[in-house]
PAZATI-850282 format. One line per field, with one value per residue: residue number from 1; residue in one letter; x, y, z of N, C-alpha, C in turn. Coordinates in steps of 0.001 Angstrom, whole numbers, always signed. Layout:
resi	(NUM|...)
resn	(A|...)
n_c1	(X|...)
n_c2	(Y|...)
n_c3	(Z|...)
ca_c1	(X|...)
ca_c2	(Y|...)
ca_c3	(Z|...)
c_c1	(X|...)
c_c2	(Y|...)
c_c3	(Z|...)
This chain:
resi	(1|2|3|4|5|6|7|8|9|10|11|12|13|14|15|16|17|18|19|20|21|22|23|24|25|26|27|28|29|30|31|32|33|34|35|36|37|38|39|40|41|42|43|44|45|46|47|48|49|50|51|52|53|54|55|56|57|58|59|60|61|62|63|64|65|66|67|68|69|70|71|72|73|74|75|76|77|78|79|80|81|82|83|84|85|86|87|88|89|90|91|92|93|94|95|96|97|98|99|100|101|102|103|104|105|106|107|108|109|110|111|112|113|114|115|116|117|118|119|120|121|122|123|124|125|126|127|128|129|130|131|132|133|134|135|136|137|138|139|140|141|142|143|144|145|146|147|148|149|150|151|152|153|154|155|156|157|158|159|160|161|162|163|164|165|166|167|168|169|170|171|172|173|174|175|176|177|178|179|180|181|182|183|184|185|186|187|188|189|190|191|192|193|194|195|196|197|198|199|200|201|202|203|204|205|206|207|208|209|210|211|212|213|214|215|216|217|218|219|220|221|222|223|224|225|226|227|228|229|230|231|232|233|234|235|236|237)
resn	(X|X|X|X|X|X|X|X|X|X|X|X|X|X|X|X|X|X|X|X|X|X|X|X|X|X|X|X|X|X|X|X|X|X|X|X|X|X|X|X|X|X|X|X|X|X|X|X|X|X|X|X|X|X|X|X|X|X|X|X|X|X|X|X|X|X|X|X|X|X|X|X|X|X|X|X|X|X|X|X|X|X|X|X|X|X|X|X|X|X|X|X|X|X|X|X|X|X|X|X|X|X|X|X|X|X|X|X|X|X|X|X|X|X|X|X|X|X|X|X|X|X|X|X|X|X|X|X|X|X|X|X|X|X|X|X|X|X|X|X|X|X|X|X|X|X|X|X|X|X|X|X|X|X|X|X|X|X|X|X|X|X|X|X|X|X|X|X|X|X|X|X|X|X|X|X|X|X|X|X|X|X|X|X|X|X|X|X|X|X|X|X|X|X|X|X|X|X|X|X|X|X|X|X|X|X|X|X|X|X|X|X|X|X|X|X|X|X|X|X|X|X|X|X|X|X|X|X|X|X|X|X|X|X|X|X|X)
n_c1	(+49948|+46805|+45773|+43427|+41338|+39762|+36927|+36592|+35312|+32511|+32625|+31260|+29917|+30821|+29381|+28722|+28418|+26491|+26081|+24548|+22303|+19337|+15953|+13047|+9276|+6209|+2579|-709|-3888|-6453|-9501|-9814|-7986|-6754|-8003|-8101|-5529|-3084|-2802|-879|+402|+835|+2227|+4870|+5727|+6064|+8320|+10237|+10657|+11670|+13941|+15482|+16064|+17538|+19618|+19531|+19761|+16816|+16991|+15630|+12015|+9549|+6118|+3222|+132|-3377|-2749|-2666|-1983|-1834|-824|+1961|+5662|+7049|+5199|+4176|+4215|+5579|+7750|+8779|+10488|+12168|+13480|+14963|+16502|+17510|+19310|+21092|+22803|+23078|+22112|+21629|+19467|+16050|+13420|+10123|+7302|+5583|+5656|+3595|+3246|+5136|+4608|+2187|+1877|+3620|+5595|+6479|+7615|+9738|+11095|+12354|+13237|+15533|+16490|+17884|+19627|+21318|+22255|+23006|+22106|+19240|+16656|+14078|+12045|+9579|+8219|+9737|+9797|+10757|+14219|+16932|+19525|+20659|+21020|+18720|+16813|+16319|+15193|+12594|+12077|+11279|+9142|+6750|+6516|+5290|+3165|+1869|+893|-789|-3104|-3965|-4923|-6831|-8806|-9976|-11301|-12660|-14817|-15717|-16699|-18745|-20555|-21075|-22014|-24734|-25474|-26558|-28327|-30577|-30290|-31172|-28727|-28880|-28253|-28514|-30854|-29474|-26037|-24449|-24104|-21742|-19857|-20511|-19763|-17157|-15666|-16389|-14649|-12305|-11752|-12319|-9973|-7525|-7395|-7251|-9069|-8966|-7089|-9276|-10687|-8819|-8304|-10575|-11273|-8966|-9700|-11765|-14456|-17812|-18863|-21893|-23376|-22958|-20572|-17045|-14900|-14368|-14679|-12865|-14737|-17216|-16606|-16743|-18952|-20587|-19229|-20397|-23273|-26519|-26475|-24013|-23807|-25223|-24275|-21625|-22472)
n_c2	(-49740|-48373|-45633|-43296|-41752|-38958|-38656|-38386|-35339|-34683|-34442|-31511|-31827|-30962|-28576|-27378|-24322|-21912|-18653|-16478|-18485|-19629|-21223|-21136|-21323|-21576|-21651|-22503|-22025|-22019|-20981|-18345|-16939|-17234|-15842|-13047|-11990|-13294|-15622|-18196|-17312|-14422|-14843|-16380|-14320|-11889|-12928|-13468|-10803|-10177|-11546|-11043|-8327|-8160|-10225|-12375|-15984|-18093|-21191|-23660|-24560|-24918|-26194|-26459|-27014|-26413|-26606|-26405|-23401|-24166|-26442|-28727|-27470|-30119|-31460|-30608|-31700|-30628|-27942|-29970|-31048|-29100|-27864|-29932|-30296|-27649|-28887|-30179|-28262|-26636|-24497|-21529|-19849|-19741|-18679|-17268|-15936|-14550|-14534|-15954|-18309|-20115|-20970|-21072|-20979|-20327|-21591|-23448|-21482|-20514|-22793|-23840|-21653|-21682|-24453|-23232|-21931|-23973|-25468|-24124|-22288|-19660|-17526|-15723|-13357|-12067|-10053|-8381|-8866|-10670|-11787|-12855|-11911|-10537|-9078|-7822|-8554|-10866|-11001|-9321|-11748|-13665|-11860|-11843|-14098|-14795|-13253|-13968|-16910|-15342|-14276|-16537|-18220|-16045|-15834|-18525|-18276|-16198|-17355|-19278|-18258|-16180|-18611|-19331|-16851|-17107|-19307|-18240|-16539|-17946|-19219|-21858|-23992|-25642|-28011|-25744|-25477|-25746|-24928|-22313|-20557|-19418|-21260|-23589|-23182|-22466|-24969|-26700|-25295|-25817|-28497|-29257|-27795|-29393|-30196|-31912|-33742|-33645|-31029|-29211|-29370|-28379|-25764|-24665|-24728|-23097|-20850|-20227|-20812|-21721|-25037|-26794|-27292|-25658|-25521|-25913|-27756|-29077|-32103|-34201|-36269|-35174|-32982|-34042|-34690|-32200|-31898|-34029|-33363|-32103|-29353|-28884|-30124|-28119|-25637|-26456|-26468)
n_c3	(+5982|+6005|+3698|+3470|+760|-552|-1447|-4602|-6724|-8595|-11529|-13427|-16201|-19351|-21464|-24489|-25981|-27977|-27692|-28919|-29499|-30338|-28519|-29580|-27807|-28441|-26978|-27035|-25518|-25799|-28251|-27674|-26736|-29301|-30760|-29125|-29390|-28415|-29934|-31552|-34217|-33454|-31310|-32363|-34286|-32143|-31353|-33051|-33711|-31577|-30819|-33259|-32436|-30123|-31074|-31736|-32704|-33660|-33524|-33238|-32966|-30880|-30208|-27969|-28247|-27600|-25014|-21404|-19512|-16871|-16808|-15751|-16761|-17431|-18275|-20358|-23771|-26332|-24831|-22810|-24916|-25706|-23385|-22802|-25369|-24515|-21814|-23181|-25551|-28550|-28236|-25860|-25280|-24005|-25791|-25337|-25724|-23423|-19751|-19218|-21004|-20677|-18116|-15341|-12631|-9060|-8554|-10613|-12696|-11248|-10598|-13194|-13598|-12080|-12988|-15400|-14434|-13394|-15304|-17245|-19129|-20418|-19682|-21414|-22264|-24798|-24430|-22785|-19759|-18830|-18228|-17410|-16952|-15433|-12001|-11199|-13044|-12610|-10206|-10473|-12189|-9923|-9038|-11194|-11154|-9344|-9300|-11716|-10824|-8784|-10348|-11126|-9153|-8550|-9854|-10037|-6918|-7885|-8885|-6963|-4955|-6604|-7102|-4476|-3191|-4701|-3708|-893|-1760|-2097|-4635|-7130|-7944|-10212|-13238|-15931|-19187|-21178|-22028|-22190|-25565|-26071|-24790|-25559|-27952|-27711|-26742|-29185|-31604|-30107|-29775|-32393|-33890|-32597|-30171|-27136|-24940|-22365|-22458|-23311|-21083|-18799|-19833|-19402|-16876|-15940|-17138|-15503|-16017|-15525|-14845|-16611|-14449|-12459|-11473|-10782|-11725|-14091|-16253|-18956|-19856|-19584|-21174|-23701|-23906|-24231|-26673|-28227|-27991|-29184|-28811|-29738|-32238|-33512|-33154|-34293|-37157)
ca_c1	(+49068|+46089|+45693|+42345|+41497|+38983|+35901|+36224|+34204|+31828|+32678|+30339|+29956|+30717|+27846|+29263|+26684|+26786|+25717|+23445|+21194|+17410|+14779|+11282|+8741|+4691|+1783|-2121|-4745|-8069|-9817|-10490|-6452|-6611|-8626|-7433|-3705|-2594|-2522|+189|+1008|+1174|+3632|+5859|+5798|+7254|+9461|+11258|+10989|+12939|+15013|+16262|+16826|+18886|+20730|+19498|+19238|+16019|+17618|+13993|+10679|+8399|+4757|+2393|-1069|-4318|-2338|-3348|-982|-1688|-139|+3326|+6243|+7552|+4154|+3820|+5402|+6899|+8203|+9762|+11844|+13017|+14048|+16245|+17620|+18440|+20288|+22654|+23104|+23896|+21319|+21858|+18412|+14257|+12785|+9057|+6494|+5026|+5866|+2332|+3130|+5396|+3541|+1130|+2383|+5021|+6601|+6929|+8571|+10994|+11717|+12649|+14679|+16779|+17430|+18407|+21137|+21737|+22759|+24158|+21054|+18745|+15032|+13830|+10837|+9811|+7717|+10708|+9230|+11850|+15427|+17772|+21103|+20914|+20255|+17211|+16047|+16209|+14543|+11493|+10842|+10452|+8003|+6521|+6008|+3977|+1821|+873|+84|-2322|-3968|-4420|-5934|-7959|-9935|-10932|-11859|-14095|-15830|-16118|-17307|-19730|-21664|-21483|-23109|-26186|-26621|-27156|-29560|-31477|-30651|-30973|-27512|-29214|-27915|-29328|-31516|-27909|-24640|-24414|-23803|-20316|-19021|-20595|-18642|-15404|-15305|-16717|-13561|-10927|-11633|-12017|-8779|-7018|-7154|-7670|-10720|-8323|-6651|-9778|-11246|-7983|-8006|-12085|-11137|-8036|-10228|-12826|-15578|-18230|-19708|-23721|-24178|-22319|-19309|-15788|-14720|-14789|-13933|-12486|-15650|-17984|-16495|-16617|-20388|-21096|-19181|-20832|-24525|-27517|-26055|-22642|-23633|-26220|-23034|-21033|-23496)
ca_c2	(-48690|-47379|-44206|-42907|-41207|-37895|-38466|-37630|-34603|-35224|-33149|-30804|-32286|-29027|-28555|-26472|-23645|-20191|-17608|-15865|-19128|-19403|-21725|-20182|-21650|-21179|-22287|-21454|-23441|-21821|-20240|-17396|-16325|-16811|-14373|-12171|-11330|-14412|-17170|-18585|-16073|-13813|-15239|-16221|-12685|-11211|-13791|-13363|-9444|-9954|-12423|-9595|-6870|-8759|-10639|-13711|-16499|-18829|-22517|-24541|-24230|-25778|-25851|-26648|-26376|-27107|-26657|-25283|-23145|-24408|-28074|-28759|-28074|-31208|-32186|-30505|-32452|-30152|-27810|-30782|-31365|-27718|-28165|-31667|-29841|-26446|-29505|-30641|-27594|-25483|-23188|-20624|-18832|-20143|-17247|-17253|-14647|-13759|-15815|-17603|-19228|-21081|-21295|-19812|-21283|-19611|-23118|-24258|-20700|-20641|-24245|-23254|-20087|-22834|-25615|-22896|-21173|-25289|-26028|-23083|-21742|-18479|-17828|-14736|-13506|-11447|-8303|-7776|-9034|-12049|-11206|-13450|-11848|-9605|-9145|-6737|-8932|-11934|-9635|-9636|-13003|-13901|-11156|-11809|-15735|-14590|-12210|-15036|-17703|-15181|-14919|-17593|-18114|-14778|-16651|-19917|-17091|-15521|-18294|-20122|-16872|-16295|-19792|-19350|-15553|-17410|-20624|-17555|-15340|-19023|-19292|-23072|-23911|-27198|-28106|-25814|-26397|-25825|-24243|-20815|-20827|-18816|-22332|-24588|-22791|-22734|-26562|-27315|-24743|-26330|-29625|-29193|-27032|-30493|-30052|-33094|-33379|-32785|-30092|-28250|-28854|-27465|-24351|-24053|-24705|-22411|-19728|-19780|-21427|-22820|-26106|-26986|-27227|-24409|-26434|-25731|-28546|-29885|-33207|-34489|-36924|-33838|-31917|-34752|-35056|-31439|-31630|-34418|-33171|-31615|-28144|-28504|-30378|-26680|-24247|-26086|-26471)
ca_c3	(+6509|+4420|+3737|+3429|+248|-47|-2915|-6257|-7081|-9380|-12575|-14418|-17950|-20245|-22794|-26049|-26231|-28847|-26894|-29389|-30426|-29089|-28896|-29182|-27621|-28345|-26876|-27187|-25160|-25892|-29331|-27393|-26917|-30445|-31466|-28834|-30253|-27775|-30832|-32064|-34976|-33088|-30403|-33195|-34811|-30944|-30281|-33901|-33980|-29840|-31405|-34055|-31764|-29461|-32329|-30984|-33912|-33435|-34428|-33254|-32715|-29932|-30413|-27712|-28817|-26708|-23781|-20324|-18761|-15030|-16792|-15228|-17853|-17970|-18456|-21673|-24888|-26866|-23892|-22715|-25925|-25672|-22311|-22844|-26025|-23845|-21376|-24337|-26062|-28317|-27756|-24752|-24501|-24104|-26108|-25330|-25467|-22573|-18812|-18991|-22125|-19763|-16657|-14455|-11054|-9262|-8371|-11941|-13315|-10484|-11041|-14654|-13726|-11184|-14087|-16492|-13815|-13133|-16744|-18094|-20367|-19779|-19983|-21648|-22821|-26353|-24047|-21646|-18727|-18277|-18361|-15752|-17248|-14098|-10437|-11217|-13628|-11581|-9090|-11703|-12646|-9174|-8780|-11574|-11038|-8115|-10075|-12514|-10009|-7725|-11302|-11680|-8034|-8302|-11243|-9309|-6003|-8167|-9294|-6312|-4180|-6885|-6662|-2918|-3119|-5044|-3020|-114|-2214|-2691|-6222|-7539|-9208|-10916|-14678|-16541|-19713|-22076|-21879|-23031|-26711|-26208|-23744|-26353|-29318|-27667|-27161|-30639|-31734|-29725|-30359|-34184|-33452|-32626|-28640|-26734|-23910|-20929|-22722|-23236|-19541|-17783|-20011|-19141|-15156|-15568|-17323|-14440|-17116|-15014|-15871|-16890|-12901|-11756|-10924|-11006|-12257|-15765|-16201|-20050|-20109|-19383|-22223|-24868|-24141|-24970|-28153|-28891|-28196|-30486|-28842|-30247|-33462|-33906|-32950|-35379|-38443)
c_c1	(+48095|+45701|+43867|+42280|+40382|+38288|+36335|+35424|+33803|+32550|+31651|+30891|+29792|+29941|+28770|+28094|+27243|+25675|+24336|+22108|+20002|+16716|+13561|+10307|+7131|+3597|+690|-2486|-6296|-8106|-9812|-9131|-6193|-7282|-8567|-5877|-3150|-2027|-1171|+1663|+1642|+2533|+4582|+6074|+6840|+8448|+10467|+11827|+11974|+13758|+16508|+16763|+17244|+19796|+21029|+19183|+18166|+16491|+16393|+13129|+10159|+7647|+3916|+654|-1927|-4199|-2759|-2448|-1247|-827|+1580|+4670|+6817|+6683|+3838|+4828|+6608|+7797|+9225|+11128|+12364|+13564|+15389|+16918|+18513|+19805|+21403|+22892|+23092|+23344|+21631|+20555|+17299|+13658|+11313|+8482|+6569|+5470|+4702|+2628|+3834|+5238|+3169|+1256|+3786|+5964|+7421|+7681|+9839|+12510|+12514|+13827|+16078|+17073|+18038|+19592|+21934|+22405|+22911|+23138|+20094|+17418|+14979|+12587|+10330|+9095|+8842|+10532|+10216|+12836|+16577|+19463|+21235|+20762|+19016|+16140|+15240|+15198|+12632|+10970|+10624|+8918|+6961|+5800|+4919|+2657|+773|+783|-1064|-3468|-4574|-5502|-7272|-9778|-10969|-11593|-12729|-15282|-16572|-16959|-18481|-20871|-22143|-22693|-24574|-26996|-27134|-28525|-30361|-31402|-30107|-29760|-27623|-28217|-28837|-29953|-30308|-27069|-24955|-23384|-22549|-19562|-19288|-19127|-17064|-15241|-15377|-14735|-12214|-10406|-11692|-10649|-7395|-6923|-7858|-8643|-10213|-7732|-7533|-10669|-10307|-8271|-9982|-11853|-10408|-8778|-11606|-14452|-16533|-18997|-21531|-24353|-23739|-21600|-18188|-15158|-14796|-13754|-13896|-14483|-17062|-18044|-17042|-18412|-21277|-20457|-20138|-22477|-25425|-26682|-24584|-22863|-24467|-25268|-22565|-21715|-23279)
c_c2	(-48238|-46494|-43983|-41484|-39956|-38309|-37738|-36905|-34747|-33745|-32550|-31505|-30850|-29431|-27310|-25372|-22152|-19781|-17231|-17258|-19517|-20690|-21159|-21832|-21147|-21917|-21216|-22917|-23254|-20340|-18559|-16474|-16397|-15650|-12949|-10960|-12595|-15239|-17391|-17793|-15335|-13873|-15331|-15199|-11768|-12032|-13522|-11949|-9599|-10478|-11332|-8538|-7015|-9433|-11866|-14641|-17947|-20555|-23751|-23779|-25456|-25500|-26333|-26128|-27104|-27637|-25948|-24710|-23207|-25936|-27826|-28808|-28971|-32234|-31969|-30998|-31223|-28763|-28564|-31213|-30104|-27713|-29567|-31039|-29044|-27456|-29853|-29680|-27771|-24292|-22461|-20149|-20148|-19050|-17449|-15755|-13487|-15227|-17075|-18432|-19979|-21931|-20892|-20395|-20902|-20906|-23805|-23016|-20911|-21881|-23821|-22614|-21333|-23846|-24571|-22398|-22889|-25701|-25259|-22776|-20519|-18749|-15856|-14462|-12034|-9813|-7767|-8157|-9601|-11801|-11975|-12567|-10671|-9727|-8864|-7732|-10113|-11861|-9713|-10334|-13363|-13299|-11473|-13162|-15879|-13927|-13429|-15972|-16992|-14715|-15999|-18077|-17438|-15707|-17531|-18963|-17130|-16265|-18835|-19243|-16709|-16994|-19175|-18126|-16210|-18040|-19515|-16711|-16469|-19214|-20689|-23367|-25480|-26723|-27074|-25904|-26669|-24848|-22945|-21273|-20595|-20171|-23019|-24611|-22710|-23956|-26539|-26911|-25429|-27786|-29575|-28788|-28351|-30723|-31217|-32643|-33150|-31837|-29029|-28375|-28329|-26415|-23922|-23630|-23345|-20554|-19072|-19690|-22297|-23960|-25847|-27046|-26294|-24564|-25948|-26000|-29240|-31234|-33863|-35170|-35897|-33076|-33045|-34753|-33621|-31347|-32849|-34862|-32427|-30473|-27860|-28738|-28722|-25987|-25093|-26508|-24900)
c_c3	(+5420|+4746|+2794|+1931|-26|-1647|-3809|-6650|-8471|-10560|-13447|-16026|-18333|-21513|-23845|-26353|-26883|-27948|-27633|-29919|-29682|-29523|-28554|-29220|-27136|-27800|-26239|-26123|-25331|-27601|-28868|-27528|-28611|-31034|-30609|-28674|-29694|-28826|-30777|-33123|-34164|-31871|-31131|-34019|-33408|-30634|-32006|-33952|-32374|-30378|-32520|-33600|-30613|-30242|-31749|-32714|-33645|-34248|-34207|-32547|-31936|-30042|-29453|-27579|-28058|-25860|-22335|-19611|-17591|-15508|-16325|-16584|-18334|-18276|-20273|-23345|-25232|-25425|-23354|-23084|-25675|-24442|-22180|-23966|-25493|-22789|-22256|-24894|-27637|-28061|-26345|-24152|-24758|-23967|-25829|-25394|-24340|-21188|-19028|-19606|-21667|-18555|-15535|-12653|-10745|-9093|-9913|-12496|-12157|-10555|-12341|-14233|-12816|-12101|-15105|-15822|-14021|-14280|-17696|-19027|-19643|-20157|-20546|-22490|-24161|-25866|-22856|-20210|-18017|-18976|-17262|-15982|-16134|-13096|-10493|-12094|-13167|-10612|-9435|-12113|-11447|-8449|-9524|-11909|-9858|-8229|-11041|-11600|-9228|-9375|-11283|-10385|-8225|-9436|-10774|-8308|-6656|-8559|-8136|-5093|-5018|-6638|-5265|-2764|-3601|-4335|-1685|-292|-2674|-4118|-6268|-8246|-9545|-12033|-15405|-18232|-20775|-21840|-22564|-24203|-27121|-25648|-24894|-27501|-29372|-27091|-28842|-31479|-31680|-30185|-32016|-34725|-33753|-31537|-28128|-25775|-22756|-21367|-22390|-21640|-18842|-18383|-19469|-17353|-15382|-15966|-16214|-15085|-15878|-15880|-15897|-15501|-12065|-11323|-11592|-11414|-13085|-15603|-18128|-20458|-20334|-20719|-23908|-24784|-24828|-26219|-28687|-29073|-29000|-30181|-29923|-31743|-34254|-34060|-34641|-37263|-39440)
């Protein structure tokens, strides 16, 4: 007679993880967050002073630089590695700044907050914002993943409502004769920076930068041509 036997449940692999140890993770994608407190410094300045007054101990550093926060995080390198380390352990937390610095769609934070319940690690952030070790807090980043995605919407809106208001009031939206000297200077910047040419057209799209035709859309090839025209070689002279 055979006897019928019932699946083997799969077993959770146990990960070894100290409670108090963090990985901080920074990322800039435009000159302009630099010189607005945003940079880098400055992220790693909140995320060590949070780190201290939770009695969290920072054991690596992730750096993504001349990144756009609309890119997907498993899109962004180092992100990535901090994420496949938080899977093996021993770290417990992903100290970041501020939510954007992880990502400005609510799909991709949510995602996040669900692999970190999924594999035993937390998300927290260095202004208080992000907190999962609660209901309330929990409560919060989903609110709060919804706040930065209609940002991020409201941005493109305004742009794309603008154009429209002109082509009604007859206004020509040709090329015109050069970029405003502030668009030029933050390519020249970024790229000198070390930021690649799709890096710096998502953060131009994501900032609601129009292009030389009044377009929405920057494309890498686009950007490489104004760094590498008389305007840009003038800015950076």
């Amino acid at each position: 007679m055979e006897i019928s036997r019932k699946p083997t449940a799969r077993r959770r692999r146990t990960v070894a993880r100290v409670s108090n140890y963090a990985i901080g993770y920074l990322r800039v994608s435009t000159a302009e967050q630099v010189k607005s407190g945003a940079g880098l410094d400055a992220q790693r300045t909140a995320i060590t002073a949070c780190a201290a007054a939770r009695g969290l101990e920072v054991i690596a550093w992730h750096v993504d630089e001349g990144v756009s926060g609309g890119t997907a995080p498993m899109k962004r390198p180092e992100l990535s590695k901090a994420l496949d380390a938080l899977a093996t352990g021993p770290a417990s937390v992903l100290l970041f700044g501020k939510a954007d610095r992880v990502g400005r769609r609510a799909t991709d934070l949510l995602a996040l907050r669900d692999r970190a319940e999924r594999e035993g690690w937390t998300l927290a952030s260095a202004d208080g914002a992000v907190d999962l070790t609660s209901p309330h807090g929990k409560l919060m980043f989903t609110m709060l993943a919804g706040v930065a995605e209609m940002e991020r919407d409201l941005i493109r809106a305004r742009t794309r409502e603008g154009l429209a208001a002109k082509r009604e009031q007859g206004v020509r939206l040709g090329r015109p004769s050069v970029l405003p000297e502030s668009v030029v200077r933050r390519i020249v910047e970024e790229r000198e920076g070390g930021a690649g040419w799709t890096a710096i057209a998502r953060g131009l799209m994501d900032d609601g930068v129009p292009t030389a035709r009044g377009g929405a859309t920057w494309h890498p090839s686009a950007v490489q041509k104004v760094y590498n025209g008389q305007d840009a070689a003038k800015v950076s002279a």
